[in-house]
C-alpha positions in Angstrom: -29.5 45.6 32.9 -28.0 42.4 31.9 -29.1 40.6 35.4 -32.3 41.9 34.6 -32.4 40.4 31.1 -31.2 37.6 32.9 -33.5 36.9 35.0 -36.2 37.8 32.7 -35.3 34.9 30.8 -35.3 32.4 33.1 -38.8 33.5 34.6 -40.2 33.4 30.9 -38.7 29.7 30.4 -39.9 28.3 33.7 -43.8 30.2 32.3 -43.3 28.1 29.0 -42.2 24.7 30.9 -45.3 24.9 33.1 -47.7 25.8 30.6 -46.3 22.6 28.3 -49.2 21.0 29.1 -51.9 22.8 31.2 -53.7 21.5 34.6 -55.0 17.5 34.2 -54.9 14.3 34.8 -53.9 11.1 32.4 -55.5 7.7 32.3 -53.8 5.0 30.4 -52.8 1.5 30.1 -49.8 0.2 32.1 -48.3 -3.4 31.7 -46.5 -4.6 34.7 -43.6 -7.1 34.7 -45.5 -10.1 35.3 -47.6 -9.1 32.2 -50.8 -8.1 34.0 -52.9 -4.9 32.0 -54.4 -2.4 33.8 -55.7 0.9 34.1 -53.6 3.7 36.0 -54.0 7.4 36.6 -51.4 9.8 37.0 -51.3 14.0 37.3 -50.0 15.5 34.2 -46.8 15.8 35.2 -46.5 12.2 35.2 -46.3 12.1 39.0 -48.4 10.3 41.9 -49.4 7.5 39.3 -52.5 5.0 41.0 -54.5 1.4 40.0 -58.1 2.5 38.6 -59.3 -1.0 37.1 -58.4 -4.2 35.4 -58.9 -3.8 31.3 -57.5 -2.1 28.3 -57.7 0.8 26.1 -59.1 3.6 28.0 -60.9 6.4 26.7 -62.2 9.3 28.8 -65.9 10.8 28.8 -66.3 14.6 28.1 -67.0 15.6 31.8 -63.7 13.5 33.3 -65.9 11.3 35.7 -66.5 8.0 33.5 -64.0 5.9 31.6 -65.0 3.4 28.7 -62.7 0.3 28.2 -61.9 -3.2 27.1 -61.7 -6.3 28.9 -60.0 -8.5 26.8 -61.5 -12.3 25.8 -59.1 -13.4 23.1 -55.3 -12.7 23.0 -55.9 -10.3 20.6 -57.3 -7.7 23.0 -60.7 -7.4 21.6 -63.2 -8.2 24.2 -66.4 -6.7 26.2 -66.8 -2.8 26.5 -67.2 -1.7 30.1 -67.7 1.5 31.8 -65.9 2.8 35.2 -66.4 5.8 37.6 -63.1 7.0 37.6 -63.8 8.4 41.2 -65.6 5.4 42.7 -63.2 2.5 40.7 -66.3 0.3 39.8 -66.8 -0.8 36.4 -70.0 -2.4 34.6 -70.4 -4.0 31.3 -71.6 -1.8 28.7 -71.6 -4.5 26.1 -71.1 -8.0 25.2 -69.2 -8.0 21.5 -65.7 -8.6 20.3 -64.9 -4.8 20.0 -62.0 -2.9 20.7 -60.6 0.9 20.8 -63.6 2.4 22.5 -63.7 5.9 22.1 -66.4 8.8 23.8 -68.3 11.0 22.0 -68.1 14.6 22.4 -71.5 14.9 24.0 -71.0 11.9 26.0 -74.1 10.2 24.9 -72.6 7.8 22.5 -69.4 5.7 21.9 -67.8 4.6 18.9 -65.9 1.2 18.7 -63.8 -1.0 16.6 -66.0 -4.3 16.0 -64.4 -7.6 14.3 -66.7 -9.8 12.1 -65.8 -12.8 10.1 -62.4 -11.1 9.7 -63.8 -7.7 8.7 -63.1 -4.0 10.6 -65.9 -1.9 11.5 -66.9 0.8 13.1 -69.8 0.9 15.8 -71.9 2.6 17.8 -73.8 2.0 21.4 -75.2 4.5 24.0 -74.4 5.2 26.9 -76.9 2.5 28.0 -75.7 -0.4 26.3 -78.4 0.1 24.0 -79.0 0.9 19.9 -76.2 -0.8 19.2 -75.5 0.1 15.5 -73.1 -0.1 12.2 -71.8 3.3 11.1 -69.3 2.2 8.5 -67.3 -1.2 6.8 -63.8 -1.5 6.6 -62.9 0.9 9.1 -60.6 1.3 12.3 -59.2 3.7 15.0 -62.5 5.5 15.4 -62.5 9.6 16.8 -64.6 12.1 16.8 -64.5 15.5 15.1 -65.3 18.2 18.7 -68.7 19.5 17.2 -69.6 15.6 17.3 -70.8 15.5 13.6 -68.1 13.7 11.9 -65.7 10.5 12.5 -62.1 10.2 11.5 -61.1 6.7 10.3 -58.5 4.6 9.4 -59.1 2.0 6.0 -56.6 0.3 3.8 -57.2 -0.5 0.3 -55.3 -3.8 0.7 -54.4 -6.4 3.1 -50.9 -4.4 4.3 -50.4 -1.9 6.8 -48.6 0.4 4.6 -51.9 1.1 2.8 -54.3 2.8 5.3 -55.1 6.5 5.2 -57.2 8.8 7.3 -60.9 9.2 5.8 -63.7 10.9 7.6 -67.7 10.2 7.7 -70.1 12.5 8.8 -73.3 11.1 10.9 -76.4 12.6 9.5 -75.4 11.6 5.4 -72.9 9.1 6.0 -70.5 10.7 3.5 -67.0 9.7 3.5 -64.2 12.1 2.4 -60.5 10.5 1.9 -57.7 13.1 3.9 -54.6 11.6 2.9 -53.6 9.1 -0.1 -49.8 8.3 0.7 -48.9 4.9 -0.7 -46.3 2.9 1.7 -47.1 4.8 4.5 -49.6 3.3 6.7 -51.6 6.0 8.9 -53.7 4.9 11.8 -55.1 6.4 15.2 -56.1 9.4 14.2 -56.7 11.8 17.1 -59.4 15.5 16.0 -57.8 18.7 17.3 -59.4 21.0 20.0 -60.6 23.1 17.6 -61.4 21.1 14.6 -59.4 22.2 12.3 -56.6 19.5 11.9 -56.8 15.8 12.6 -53.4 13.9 13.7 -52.4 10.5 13.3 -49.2 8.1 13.3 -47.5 7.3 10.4 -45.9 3.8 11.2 -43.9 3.2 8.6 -42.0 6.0 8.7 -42.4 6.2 12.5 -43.8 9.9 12.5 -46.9 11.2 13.8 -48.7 13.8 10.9 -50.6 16.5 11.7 -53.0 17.0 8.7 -54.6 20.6 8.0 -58.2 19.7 6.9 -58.6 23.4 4.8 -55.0 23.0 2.8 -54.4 18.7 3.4 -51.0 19.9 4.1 -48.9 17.6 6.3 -46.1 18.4 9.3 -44.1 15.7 9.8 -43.2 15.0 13.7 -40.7 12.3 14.0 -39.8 11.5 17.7 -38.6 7.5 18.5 -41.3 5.3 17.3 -44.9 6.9 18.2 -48.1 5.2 18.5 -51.6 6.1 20.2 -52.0 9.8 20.1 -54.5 12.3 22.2 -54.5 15.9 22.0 -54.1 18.5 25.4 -56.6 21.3 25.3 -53.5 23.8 24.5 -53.0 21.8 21.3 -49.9 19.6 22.6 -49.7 16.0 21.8 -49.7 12.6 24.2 -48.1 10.0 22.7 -46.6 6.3 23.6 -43.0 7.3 23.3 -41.3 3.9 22.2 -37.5 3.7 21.0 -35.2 0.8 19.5 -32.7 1.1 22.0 -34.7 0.0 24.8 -38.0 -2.3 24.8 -39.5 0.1 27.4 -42.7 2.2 26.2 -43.5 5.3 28.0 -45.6 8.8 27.7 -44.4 11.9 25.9 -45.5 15.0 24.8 -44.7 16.9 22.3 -45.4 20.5 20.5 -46.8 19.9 17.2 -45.3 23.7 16.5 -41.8 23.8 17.8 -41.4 20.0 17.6 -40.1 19.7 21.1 -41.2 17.1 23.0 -40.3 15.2 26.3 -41.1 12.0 28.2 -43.8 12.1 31.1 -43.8 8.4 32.7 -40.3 7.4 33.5 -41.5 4.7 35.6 -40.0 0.9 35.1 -43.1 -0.5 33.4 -44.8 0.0 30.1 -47.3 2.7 29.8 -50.0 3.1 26.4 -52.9 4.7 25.4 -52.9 7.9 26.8 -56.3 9.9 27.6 -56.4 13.5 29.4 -58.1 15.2 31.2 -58.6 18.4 31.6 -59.3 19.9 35.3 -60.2 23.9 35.6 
């Protein structure tokens, strides 16, 4: 009986270590040694990592095939938003603008971006085309969409410091804007929409944690690991994250259970890796 017990523990542990994150793929940015960005691919587990294209904050389309990104033309990484077949490894420009943190749209038709003007945050819009390029709201960062596509998590400060921004959301059709969090001194930014809509997550940065907000109650779970940054959620509600500590200058991928709070590293390779993206393959 007890070798049975046993052994029925280990089988259930090794069925909860492989279902930590389920079947997929990662795109993200890596930063070798000499200081040259680009983008990489690598299988879930963090293994058989490969070149895709030069340029800078990935984001994913819906379907997996397409990713939208930044080629940088200042030093401060904004730059041109371009388009790549993840399969073929070509890339064309999507659009000429000082933009940054690019991010898909649920349907796939549209993508939100970060735009600087005369020192100003705001969020934008363009099609898949390159056309109807259009303001959805001022002072505004760290776009992402709510799943349905009908709302847009944001991040605005009510001052010049970083400790000041909070999470809002606006929806599309009425452009109404709803405030999620109001925590003074802690500064919360990349917010990331759960699978199923009902919580949005984000990274508190001064008190390196990433939240998890429930939108029904507002209440907040706290997950502290190193010192987080750039979030994306797995389709079985796990977190990516740039896993960053102040022992080492290293940055690297983790994930972590929002739930249980444990969490591990994915990359382990010797070079910096950011901005995670998944996806998902059946």
């Amino acid at each position: 009986m007890k070798r049975y017990l046993i052994l029925l523990y280990w089988l259930l542990t090794i069925k909860v270590i492989a279902q930590e994150v389920p079947k997929g793929k990662i795109v993200f940015t890596r930063t070798d040694n000499d200081g040259r960005t680009g983008i990489y691919i690598m299988d879930g587990d963090g293994s058989h990592e490969k070149f895709l294209i030069k340029g800078n904050v990935p984001t994913v389309s819906p379907d997996g095939k397409y990713v939208a990104y930044i080629v940088p033309r200042k030093s401060d990484e904004t730059g041109d938003i371009y388009v790549a077949n993840i399969e073929k490894r070509t890339g064309k420009k999507l659009a000429s603008t000082l933009g940054c943190f690019p991010i898909w749209s649920p349907t796939g038709d549209q993508i939100a971006f970060e735009y600087f003007k005369h020192g100003i945050d705001e969020i934008y819009l363009v099609d898949c085309q390159g056309k109807n390029v259009k303001k959805l709201v001022g002072h505004a960062r760290n776009a992402t969409w709510s799943p349905d596509g009908r709302f847009i998590a944001f991040s605005r400060s009510s001052s010049d410091t970083t400790a000041d921004y909070d999470i809002y959301t606006i929806e599309l059709k009425n452009k109404k804007i709803r405030r999620i969090t109001n925590t003074p001194g802690i500064g919360e930014k990349f917010s990331a929409w759960s699978p199923d809509g009902r919580e949005i997550a984000c990274v508190a940065f001064d008190i390196n944690a990433i939240e998890v907000i429930q939108l029904s109650t507002g209440k907040i779970n706290k997950i502290t690991d190193g010192l987080p940054s750039h979030i994306c959620w797995t389709p079985n509600g796990k977190l990516l994250y740039e896993a960053s500590s102040d022992n080492t200058f290293q940055t690297g991928i983790g994930v972590i259970d929002p739930i249980t709070k444990s969490h591990r590293l994915i990359s382990t390779a010797g070079h910096d890796h950011f901005w995670p993206n998944w996806i998902n393959i059946e």
